[in-house]
N, C-alpha and C positions, 0 to 999 in steps of 0.2 A: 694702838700704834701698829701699822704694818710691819709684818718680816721680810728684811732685805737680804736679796741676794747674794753670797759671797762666791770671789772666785775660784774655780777649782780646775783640774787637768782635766780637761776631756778623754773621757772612757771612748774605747771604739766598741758599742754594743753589737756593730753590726756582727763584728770581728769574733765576739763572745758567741753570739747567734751560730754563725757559722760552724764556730767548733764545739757545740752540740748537734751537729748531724748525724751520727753516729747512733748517739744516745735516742735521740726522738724516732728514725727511722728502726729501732728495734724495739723500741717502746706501742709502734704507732699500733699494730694489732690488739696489744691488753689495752689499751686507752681507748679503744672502739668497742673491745670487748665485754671491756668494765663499766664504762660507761664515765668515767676519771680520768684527770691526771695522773700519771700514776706517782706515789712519794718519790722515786728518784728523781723523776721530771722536774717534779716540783721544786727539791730542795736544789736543783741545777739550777732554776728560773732564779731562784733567792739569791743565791751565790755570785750567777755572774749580772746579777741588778736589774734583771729584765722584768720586774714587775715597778720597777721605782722609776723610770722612766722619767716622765711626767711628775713624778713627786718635787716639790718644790725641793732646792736645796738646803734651804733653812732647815727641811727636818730628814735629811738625810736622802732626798734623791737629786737624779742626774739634772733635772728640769731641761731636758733635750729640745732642739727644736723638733717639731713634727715631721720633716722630713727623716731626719735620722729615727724616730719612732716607726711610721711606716715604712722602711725600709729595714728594718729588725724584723718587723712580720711577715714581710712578702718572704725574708730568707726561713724564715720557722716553718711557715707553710707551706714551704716546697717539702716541708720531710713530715710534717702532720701538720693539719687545718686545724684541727682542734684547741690543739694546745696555743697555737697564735690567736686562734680566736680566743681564747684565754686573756691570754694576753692583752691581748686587744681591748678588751670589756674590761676587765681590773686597772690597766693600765690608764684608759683614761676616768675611770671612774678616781684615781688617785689625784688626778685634778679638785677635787672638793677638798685637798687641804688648801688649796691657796683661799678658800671664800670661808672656810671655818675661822674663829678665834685659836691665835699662837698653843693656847694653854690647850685647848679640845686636840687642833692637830696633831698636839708631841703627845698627848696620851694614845692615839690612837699608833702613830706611827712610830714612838720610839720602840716599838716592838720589831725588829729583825725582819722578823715574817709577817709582818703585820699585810693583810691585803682584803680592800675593801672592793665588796660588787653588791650588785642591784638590779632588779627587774622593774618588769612594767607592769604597772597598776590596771584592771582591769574589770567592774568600773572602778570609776576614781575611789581612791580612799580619802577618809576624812582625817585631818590632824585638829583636835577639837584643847584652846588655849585652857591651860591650866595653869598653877601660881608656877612661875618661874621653869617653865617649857609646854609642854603637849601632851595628848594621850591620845593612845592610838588603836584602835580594832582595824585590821586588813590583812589581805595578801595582793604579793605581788607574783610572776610569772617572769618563765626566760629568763634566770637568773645566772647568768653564764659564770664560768667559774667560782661559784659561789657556796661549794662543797670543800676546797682549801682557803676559803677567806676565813678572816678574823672577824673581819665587821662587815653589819649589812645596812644596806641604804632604804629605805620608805618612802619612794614620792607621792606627796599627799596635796590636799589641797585647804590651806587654811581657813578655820574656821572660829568660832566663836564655840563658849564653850555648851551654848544649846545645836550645837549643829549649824547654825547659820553661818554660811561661806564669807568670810571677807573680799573683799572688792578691791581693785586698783584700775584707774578708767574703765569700767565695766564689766571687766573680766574676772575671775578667781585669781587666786594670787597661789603658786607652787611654792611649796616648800617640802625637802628631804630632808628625814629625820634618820640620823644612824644610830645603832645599835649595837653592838656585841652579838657575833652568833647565836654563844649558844641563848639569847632571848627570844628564838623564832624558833618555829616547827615548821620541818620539811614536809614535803610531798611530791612523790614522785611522778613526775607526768613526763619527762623526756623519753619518751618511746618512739625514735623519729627512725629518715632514713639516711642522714649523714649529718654532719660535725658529732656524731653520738658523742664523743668523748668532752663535751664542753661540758655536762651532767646540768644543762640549763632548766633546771627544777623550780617549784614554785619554793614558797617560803610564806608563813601568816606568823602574826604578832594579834593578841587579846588583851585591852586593855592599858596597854607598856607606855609608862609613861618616860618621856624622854626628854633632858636638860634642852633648856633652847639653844645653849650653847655646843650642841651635836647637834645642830638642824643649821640651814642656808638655803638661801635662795637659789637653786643653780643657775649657774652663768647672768648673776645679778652683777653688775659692773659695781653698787653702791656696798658690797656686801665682799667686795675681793679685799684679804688682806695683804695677801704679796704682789708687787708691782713688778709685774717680766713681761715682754712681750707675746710668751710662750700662753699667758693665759689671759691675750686678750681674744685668742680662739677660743670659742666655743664648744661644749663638748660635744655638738653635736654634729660640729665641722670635725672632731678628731675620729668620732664615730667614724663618719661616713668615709673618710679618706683613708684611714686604719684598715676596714672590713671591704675597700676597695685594694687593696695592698694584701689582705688576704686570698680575694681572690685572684690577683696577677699570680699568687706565689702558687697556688693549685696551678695555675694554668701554665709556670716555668714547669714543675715538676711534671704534670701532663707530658711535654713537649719533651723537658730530658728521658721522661720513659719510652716514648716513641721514639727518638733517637737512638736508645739503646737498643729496643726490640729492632729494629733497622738494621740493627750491626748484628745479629745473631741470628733471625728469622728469615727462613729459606718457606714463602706460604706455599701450599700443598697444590703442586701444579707446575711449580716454578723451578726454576734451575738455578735460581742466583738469590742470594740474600736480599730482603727488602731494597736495598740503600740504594743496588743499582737499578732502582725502577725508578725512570723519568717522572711518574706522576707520584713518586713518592719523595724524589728532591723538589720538587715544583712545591709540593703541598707543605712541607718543612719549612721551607723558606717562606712561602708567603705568609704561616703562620706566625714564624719569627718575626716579619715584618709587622705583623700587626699585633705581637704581643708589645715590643720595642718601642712601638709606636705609643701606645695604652701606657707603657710607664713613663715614654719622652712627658706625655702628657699630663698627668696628674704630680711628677714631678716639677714640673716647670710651674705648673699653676700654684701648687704648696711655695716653693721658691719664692714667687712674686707676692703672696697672702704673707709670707716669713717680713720679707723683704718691710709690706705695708706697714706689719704689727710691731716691727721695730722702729717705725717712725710714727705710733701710734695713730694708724690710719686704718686698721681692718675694718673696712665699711660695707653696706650691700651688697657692693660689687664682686667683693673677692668672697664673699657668701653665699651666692650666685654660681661666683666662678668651680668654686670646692664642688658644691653640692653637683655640678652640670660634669664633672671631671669624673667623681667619682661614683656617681651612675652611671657613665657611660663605660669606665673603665670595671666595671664588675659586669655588665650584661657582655662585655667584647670577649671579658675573660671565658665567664661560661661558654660561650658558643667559641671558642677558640679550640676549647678542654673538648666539647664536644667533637668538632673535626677529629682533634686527635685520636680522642676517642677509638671513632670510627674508622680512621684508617688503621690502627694498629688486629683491625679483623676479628676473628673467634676469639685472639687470645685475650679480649678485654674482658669478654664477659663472666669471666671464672672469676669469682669472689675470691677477694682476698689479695689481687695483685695491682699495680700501680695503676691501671686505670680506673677501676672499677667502685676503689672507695673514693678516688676525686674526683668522681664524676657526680657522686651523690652527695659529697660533700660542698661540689660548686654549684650546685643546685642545690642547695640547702641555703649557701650564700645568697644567691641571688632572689632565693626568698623571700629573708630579712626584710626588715620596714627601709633599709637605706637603697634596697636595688629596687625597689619600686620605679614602674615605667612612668606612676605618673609627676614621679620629676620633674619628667622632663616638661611638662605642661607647666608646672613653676615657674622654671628657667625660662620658658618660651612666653608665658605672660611680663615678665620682668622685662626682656629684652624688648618685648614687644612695646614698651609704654604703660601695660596694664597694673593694675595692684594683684599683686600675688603676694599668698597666705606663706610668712617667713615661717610657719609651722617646719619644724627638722630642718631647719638651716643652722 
């Protein structure tokens, strides 16, 4: 039997977000340093619900629309990347209660702090059928937040239990097996040049066999037990739209610290503080216009995809539409961040100050498998007539 919905008051998370700025912007340096959230972060995130998100409310979360999620991390991210990218990656990884059994989800989440993440397989790992679930040899990578998680995720690929892959129309069939942390052995390989503090490490598992009732199908429509329109998205549409909302938030805070150095910064030559230099209003504004622009957009496109999945319509199109939004809204950000950048002078290049780790933090975004350019060749075969590979939509 599926678990329904009950109604409850709307939290304003954004509101909660917000009034952790304080906290994150004095945190952001250990959390880069350490390579962590650091424990005060964290148990803030707990407290004011911003890891429950997307938890269904059956077992104790907000089950927010997606717009109000990505707009919790564009504000986190103006004061550290990291920790929204956190968020981001747990957050919707929290989607896998609604496709678990009622009885697996309240074990894993009636825990307070319970927070579940996962990386990518690489190559695939094998989930090989044993009496009444799986067994598992792998590792997975890019395991973002997953140094304060409880439980971790395995995406594997079903098989039989001499190894041979099971089939559906001719393809392998996915299935995620979750675990208990402490069941995995870390390894440390995040040695990057920004989000440092996501601590995106690998993680392997030997042998572990695991209930089938901790495993699902991701984003298998036959395998959802809670009915909301919140999770007739995709995780891979909340991916992409989330860690595009990360990076508009690098690229707000980019712009507030250019405006600030404006109001204070007299450059060496000059008579008058930045602000009153015409190609320094010129360049502020146009920026503004096109950051504004970048959230008008991926804003209104989540709206309309909102709008579908509560008339039970989310179809290609608005699948299309996400994934076309928020590529274009994370490469606009980076080179937005980079302007600024650049016009804020010599004083960006000193480590340590507001330009200088969101520059390598928005290029560390734009990285990621979701800002990939060749997106837009997806979006551009679909639109075209052609078949395009719905792969990460």
């Amino acid at each position: 039997m599926s678990a329904r919905v009950s109604g409850a008051e709307p939290v304003d998370h954004l509101a909660r977000a917000r009034a952790l700025a304080p906290l994150l912007t004095a945190a952001a340096p250990q959390i880069e340093r350490k390579r962590r959230l650091t424990p005060a972060v964290v148990l803030a995130l707990h407290e004011e619900g911003l890891f429950r998100m997307l938890l269904p409310r059956a077992y104790g979360g907000a089950e927010t629309d997606p717009l109000r999620f990505v707009e919790m991390l564009e504000e986190v991210a103006r004061h550290d990347a990291s920790t929204a990218w956190c968020l981001g990656q747990t957050g919707v990884c929290a989607m896998a209660a609604a496709y678990l059994p009622p009885e697996s989800a309240r074990a894993i989440w009636s825990d307070a702090r319970a927070v579940l993440a996962w990386g990518a397989a690489a190559p695939p790992v094998k989930a090989l059928a044993a009496k009444g679930g799986w067994r598992v040899t792998g590792a997975w990578s890019f395991a973002s937040g997953g140094h304060h998680a409880t439980w971790l995720g395995g995406h594997c690929i079903e098989c039989e239990a001499d190894g041979t892959p099971r089939g559906r129309t001719g393809k392998p069939v996915a299935r995620t097996l979750l675990f208990p942390v402490a069941k995995a052995a870390w390894t440390d390989t995040w040695d990057v040049i920004g989000l440092k503090g996501t601590g995106s490490d690998s993680y392997a598992v030997s042998d572990l066999f695991v209930p089938h009732a901790f495993s699902f199908d991701r984003d298998e429509p036959a395998e959802r037990h809670v009915e909301s329109p919140l999770y007739r998205f995709r995780t891979d549409q909340m991916y992409a739209s989330g860690f595009a909302c990360v990076a508009l938030g690098l690229a707000r805070g980019m712009l507030d610290a250019l405006a600030a150095l404006a109001n204070e910064k007299t450059p060496r030559g000059y008579k008058t503080t930045m602000r009153m230099s015409a190609v320094v209003q010129t360049e502020v504004a146009e920026l503004e216009a096109r950051l504004r622009s970048a959230r008008f957009y991926i804003r209104g496109t989540l709206e309309a995809a909102w709008r579908a999945a509560e008339r039970g319509e989310l179809a290609m199109n608005h699948r299309m539409a996400i994934r076309l939004a928020s590529t274009h809204c994370i490469r606009e950000a980076r080179a937005i961040a980079g302007e600024a950048y650049n016009a804020a002078g010599a004083t960006s290049v000193f480590a340590g100050n507001s330009f200088e780790r969101r520059l390598r933090d928005i290029n560390s975004v734009a990285q990621q498998l979701q800002g990939r350019r060749s997106h837009y060749e997806t979006v551009g075969k679909y639109l075209l007539g052609l078949e395009a590979d719905p792969l990460f939509l």
